[in-house]
C-alpha positions as a printed NumPy array, in Angstrom:
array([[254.631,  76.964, 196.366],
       [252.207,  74.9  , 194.687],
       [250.496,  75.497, 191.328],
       [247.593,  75.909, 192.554],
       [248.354,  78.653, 195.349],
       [250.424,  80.815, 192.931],
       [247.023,  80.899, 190.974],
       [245.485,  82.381, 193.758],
       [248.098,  84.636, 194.636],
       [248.381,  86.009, 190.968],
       [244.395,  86.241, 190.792],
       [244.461,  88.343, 193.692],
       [246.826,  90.613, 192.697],
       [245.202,  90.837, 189.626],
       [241.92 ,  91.711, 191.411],
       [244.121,  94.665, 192.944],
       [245.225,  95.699, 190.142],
       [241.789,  96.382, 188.855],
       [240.491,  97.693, 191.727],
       [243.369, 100.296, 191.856],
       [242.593, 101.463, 188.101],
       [238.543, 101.837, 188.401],
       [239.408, 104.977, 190.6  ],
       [242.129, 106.22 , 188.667],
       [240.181, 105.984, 185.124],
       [237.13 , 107.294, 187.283],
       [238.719, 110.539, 188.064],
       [240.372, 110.988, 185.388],
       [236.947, 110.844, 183.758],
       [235.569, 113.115, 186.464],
       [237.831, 115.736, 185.355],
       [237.402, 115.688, 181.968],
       [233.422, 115.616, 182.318],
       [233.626, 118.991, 185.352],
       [236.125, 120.772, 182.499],
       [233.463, 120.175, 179.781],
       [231.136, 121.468, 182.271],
       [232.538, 124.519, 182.979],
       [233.605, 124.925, 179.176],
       [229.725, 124.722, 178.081],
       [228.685, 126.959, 180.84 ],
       [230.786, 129.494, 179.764],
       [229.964, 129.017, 175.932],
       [226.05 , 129.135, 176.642],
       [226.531, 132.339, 178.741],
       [224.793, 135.716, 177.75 ],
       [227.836, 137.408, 176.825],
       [228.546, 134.487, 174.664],
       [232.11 , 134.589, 172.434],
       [231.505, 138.264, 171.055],
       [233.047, 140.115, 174.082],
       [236.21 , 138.446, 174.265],
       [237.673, 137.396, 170.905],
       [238.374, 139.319, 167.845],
       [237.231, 136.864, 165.548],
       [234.777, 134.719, 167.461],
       [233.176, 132.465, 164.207],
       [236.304, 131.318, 163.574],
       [237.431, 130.996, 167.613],
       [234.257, 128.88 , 167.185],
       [235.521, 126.851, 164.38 ],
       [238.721, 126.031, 165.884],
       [237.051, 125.226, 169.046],
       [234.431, 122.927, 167.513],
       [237.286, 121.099, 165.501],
       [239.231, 120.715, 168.597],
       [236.325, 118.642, 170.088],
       [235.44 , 116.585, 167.365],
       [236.124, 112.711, 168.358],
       [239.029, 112.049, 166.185],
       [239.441, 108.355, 168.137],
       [235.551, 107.156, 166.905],
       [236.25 , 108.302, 163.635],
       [240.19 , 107.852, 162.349],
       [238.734, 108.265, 158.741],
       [237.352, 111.266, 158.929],
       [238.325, 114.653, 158.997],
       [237.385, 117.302, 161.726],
       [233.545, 117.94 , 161.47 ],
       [231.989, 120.96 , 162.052],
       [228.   , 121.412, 161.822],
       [226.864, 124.771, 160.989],
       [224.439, 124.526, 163.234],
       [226.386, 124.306, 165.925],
       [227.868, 127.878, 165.927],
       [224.445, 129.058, 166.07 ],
       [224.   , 127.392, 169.481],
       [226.865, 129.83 , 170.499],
       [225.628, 133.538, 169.009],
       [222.721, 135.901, 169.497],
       [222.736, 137.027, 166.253],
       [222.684, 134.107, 163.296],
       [222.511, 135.926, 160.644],
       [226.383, 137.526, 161.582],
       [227.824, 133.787, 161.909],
       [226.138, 133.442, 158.444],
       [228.028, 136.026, 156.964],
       [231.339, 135.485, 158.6  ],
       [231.604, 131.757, 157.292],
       [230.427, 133.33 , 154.033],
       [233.596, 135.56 , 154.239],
       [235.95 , 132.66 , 155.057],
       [234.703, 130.435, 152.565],
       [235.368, 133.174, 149.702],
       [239.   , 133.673, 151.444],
       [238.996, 129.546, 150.517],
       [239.871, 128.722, 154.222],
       [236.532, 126.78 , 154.606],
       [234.285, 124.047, 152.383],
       [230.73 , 123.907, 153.113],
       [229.182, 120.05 , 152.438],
       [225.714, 119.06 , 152.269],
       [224.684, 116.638, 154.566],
       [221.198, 114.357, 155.421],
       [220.632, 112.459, 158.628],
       [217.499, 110.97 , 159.174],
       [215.799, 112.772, 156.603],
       [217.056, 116.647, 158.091],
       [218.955, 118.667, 155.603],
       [222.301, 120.468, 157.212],
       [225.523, 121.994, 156.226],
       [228.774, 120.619, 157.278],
       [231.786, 122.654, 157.176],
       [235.629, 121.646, 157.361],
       [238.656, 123.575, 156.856],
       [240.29 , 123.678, 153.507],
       [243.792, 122.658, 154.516],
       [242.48 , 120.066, 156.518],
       [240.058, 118.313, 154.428],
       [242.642, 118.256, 151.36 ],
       [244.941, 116.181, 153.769],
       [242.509, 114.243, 154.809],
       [241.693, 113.24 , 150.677],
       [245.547, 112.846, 150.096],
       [245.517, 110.377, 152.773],
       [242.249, 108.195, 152.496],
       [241.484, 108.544, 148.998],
       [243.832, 109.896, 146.649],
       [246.624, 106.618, 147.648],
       [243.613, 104.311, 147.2  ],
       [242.559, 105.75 , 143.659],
       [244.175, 104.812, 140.418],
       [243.416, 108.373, 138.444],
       [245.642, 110.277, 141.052],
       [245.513, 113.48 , 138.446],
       [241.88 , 113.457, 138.737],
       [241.713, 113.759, 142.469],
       [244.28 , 116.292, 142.24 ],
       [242.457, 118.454, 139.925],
       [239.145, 117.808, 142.092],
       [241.304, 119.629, 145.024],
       [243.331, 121.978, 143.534],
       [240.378, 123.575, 141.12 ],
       [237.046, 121.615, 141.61 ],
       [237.175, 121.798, 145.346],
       [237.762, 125.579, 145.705],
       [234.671, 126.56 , 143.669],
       [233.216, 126.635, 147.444],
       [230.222, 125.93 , 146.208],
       [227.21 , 123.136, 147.984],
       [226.99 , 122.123, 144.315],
       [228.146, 121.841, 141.107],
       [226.472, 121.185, 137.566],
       [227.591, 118.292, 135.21 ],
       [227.827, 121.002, 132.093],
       [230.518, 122.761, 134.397],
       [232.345, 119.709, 134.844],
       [232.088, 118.161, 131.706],
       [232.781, 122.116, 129.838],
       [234.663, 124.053, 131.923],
       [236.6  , 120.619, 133.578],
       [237.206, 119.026, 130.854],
       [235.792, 115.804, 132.951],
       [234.373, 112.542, 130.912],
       [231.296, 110.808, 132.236],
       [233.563, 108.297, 133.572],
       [235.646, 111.049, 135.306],
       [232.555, 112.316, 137.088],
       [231.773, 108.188, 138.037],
       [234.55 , 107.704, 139.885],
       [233.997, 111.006, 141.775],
       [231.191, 109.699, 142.666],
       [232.138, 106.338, 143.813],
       [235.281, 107.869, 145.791],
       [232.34 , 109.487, 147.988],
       [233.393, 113.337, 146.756],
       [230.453, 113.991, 145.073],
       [227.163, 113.229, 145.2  ],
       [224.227, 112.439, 143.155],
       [221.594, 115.476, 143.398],
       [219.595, 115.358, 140.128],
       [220.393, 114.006, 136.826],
       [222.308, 117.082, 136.079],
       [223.706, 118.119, 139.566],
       [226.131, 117.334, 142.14 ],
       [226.637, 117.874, 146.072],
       [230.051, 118.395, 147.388],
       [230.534, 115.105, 150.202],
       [232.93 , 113.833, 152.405],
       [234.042, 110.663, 151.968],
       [233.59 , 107.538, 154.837],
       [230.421, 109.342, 156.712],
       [228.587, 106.028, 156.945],
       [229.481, 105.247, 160.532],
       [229.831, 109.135, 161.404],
       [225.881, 109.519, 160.374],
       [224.617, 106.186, 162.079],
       [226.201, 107.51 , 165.622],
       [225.209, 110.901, 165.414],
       [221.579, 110.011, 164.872],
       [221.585, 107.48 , 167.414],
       [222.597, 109.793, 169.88 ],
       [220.499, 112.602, 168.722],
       [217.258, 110.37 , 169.499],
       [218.875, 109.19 , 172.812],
       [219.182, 112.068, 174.579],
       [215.89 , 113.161, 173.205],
       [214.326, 110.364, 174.206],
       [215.929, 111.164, 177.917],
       [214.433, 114.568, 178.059],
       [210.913, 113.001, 176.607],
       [210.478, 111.081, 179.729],
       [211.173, 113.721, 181.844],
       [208.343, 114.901, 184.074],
       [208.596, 118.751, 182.379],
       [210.635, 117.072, 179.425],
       [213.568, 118.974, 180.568],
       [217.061, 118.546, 182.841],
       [219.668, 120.325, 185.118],
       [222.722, 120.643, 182.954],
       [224.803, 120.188, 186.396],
       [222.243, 117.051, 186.744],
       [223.   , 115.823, 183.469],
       [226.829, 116.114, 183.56 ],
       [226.711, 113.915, 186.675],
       [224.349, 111.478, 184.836],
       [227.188, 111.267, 182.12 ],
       [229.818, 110.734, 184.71 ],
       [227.754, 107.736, 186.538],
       [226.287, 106.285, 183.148],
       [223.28 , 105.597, 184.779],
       [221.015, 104.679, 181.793],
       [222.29 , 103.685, 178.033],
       [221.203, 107.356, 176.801],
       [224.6  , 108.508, 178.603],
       [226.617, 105.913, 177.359],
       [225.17 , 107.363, 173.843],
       [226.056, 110.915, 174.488],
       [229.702, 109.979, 175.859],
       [230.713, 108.283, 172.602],
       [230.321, 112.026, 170.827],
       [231.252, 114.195, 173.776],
       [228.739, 116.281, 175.781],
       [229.743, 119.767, 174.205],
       [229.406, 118.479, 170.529],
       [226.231, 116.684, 171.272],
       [224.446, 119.628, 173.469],
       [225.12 , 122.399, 171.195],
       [224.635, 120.352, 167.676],
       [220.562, 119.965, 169.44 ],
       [220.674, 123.636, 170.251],
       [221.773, 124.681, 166.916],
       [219.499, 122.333, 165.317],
       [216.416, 123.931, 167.519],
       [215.876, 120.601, 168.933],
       [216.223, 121.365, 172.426],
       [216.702, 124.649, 173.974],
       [218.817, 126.166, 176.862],
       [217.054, 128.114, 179.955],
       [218.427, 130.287, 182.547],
       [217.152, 129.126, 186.124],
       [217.729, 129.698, 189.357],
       [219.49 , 126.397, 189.51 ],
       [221.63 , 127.051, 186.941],
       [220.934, 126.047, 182.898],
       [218.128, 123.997, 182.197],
       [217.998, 121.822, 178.557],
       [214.305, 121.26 , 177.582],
       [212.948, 119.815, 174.998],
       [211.455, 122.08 , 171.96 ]])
């Protein structure tokens, strides 16, 4: 066979090949997309989490950390907005007091966090985000006893913020102690005298997040009632008919929809077709 026919023959098999795995990925993206779906439908219902589960802010947690998109963001531990359980109960002011609960118990850390000018509250959980500062910054960092004593006493304060007299008195921590806390991305700069709690590596983590945000607010702004069918919308994701679905996919539907209902930037209504997401 000449050269020049086994390069045919292998560039149609090849076409095959590809033709035979569009489907495949297709479907297996179909079913992933009608799951998420059905998950959000039954998250956004009236009777909500508080009817079935004993402990439904922290169901909430877990759930929200099982979503979070690990692949985007291999630095990074799981991200929670507070915001986002809000999307998911009646009654805020109870999911207020429950994460108040766990974060005295130590099992959560509440983080400040800015995008695009809007103040929010990140949380993570304890165990997880002291793994995540063994890995990615405590093999990295030359004062290994500092970042230990930043998790083991500094950390569990569990507090958005913490003073440089505290620090420096109670601490024992020299200026240059509290420097390289600050470059190392766990704390950061407030005032002249105060200090956030951060998390480390958000760069990229912020950039997407508002990106997306404005996408699929953007989408609903050119609607004709500035609003969509969540079925509508779900099979809008699955085609990728316009770049504002590519946006959303690279976050995940449920994360994205309910950190814009939390955040009161969008809200859900009940309709005879099924939920509608319209702009606020």
């Amino acid at each position: 066979m000449s050269n020049k026919r086994k390069a045919t023959r292998l560039g149609s098999e090849s076409e095959v090949i590809i033709k035979k795995s569009k489907p495949t990925e297709q479907n297996s993206e179909h079913t992933k997309l009608e799951k998420d779906y059905n998950k959000i439908i039954e998250l956004l219902s009236d009777n909500g989490l508080n009817d079935k589960i004993e402990h439904p802010v922290l169901y909430a947690l877990n759930f929200f950390k099982s979503i979070f998109p690990n692949k985007m963001f291999e630095n990074l531990p799981e991200i929670i907005h507070l915001h986002q359980l809000y999307s998911l109960f009646k009654n805020r002011t109870e999911v207020d007091r429950e994460i108040d609960s766990l974060r005295s118990e130590s099992k959560i850390i509440l983080f400040h966090f800015e995008s695009n000018q809007q103040k929010e509250i990140l949380i993570c959980f304890t165990d997880d985000f002291k793994d995540y500062i063994g890995k990615h910054v405590k093999e990295n960092c030359k004062r290994k006893n500092l970042i230990d004593l930043f998790m083991e006493k500094i950390l569990l304060q569990n507090n958005l913020t913490i003073d440089s007299d505290t620090l420096i008195d109670e601490y024992k921590l020299s200026d240059s102690d509290i420097s390289i806390l600050v470059q190392e991305g766990l704390l950061g700069i407030k005032d002249s005298s105060n200090f956030w709690f951060s998390i480390p590596n958000l760069g990229k983590f912020r950039r997407i997040l508002v990106e997306t945000r404005k996408s699929l607010l953007d989408l609903l702004r050119r609607q004709k009632y500035k609003e969509i069918n969540l079925r509508l919308f779900f099979n809008n994701l699955l085609i990728q008919k316009h770049k504002n679905f590519r946006s959303v996919n690279r976050l995940g539907a449920i994360y994205v929809l309910c950190d814009l209902i939390g955040n009161d930037l969008v809200r859900k209504i009940d309709s005879p077709m099924g939920i509608v997401i319209k702009l606020n």
